[in-house]
C-alpha positions in Angstrom: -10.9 0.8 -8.1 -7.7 -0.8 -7.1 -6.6 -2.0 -10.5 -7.6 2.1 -11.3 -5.6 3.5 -8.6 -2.7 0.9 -9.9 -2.9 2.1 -13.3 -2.5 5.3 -12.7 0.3 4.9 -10.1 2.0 2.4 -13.3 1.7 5.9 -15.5 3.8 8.0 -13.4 0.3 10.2 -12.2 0.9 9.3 -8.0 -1.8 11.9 -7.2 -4.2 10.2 -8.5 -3.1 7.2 -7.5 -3.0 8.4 -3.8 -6.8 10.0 -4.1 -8.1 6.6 -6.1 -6.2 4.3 -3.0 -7.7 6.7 -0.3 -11.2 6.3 -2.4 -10.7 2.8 -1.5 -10.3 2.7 2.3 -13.2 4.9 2.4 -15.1 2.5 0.9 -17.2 -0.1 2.7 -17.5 -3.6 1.9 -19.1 -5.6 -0.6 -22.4 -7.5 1.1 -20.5 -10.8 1.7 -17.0 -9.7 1.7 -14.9 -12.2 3.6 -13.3 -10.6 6.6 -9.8 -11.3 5.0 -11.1 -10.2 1.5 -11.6 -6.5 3.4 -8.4 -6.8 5.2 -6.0 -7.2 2.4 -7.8 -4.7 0.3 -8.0 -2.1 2.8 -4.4 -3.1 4.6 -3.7 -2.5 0.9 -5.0 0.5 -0.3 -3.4 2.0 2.7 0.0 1.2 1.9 -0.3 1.7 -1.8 -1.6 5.0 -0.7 1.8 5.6 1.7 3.8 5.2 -1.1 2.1 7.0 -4.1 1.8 9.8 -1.5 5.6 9.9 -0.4 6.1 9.7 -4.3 4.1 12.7 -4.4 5.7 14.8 -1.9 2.8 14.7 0.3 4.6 13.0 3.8 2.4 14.3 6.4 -0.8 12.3 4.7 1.5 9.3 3.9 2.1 9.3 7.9 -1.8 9.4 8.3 -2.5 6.2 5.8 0.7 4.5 7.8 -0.9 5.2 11.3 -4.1 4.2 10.1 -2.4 0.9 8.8 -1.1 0.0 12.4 -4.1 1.1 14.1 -6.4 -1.3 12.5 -3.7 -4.4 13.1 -0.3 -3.5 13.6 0.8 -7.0 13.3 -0.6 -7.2 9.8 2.2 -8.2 7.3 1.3 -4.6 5.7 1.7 -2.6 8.7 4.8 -4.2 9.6 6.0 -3.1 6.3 5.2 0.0 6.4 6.7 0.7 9.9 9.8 -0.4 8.2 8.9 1.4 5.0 8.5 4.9 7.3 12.0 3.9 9.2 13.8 3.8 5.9 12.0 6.6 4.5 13.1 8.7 7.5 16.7 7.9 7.8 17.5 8.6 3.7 14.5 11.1 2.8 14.4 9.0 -0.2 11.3 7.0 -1.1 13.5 4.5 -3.8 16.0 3.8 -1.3 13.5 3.1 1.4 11.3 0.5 -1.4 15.1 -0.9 -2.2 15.7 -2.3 1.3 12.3 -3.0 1.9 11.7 -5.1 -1.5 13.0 -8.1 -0.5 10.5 -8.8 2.4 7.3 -8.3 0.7 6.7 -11.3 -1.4 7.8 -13.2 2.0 6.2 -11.1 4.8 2.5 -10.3 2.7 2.7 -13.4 -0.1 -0.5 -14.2 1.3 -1.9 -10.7 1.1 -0.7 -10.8 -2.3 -2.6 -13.8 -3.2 -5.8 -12.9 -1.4 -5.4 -9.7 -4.1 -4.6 -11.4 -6.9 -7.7 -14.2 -6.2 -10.0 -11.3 -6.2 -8.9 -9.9 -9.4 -6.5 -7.0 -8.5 -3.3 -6.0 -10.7 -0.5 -6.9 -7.7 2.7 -7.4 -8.8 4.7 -8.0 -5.6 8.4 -6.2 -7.1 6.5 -3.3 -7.7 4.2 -2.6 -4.3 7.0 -0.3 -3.1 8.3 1.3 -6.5 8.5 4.7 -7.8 6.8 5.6 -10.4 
């Protein structure tokens, strides 16, 4: 559902990304999921979601998938990010600006989120978490 959601985010169609992301953290996990497994793809899907949402126009339910995102850990690399992505977000209003300065970090502060992704067969390209589409 992930490499779905990514898909459609890669197409331009941020809607359906958003619903296919929020499909994800609604899902439960796989019998035998490693704990981390289910933290990076949830942690995941709730950022992705943030962002196809704010690409959508739709900020009120991007703030919903960020406070989720801190309340499960808030010192997860991804919620960390995404404080900083909401901070940028609401000083230019502008969701490219607000990926630009946070681009940099997220190979460094969620590599290993990346990898856990990537090992489990998801579509993650870490210079395009925070993109527009």
């Amino acid at each position: 559902m992930l490499n779905a959601a990514e898909a459609a985010f890669a197409r331009g169609d941020a809607a359906t990304a958003a619903a296919l992301f929020e499909r994800v953290t609604n899902t439960p996990p796989a019998p035998g999921e490693a704990a981390a497994a289910s933290a990076a793809i949830v942690d995941y899907a709730h950022f992705r979601a943030a962002v196809a949402l704010l690409a959508a126009g739709r900020e009120d339910e991007a703030r919903l998938d960020l406070d989720e995102l801190q309340s499960r850990d808030p010192n997860s690399p991804l919620a960390r990010l995404g404080a900083q992505l909401w901070d940028q977000y609401g000083m230019t209003g502008q969701l490219r600006a607000a990926c630009a300065q946070l681009q940099p970090q997220l190979a460094t502060q969620a590599g290993q989120v990346f990898a856990t992704l990537i090992a489990l067969g998801v579509n993650v390209d870490p210079t395009r978490v925070c993109s527009v589409p």
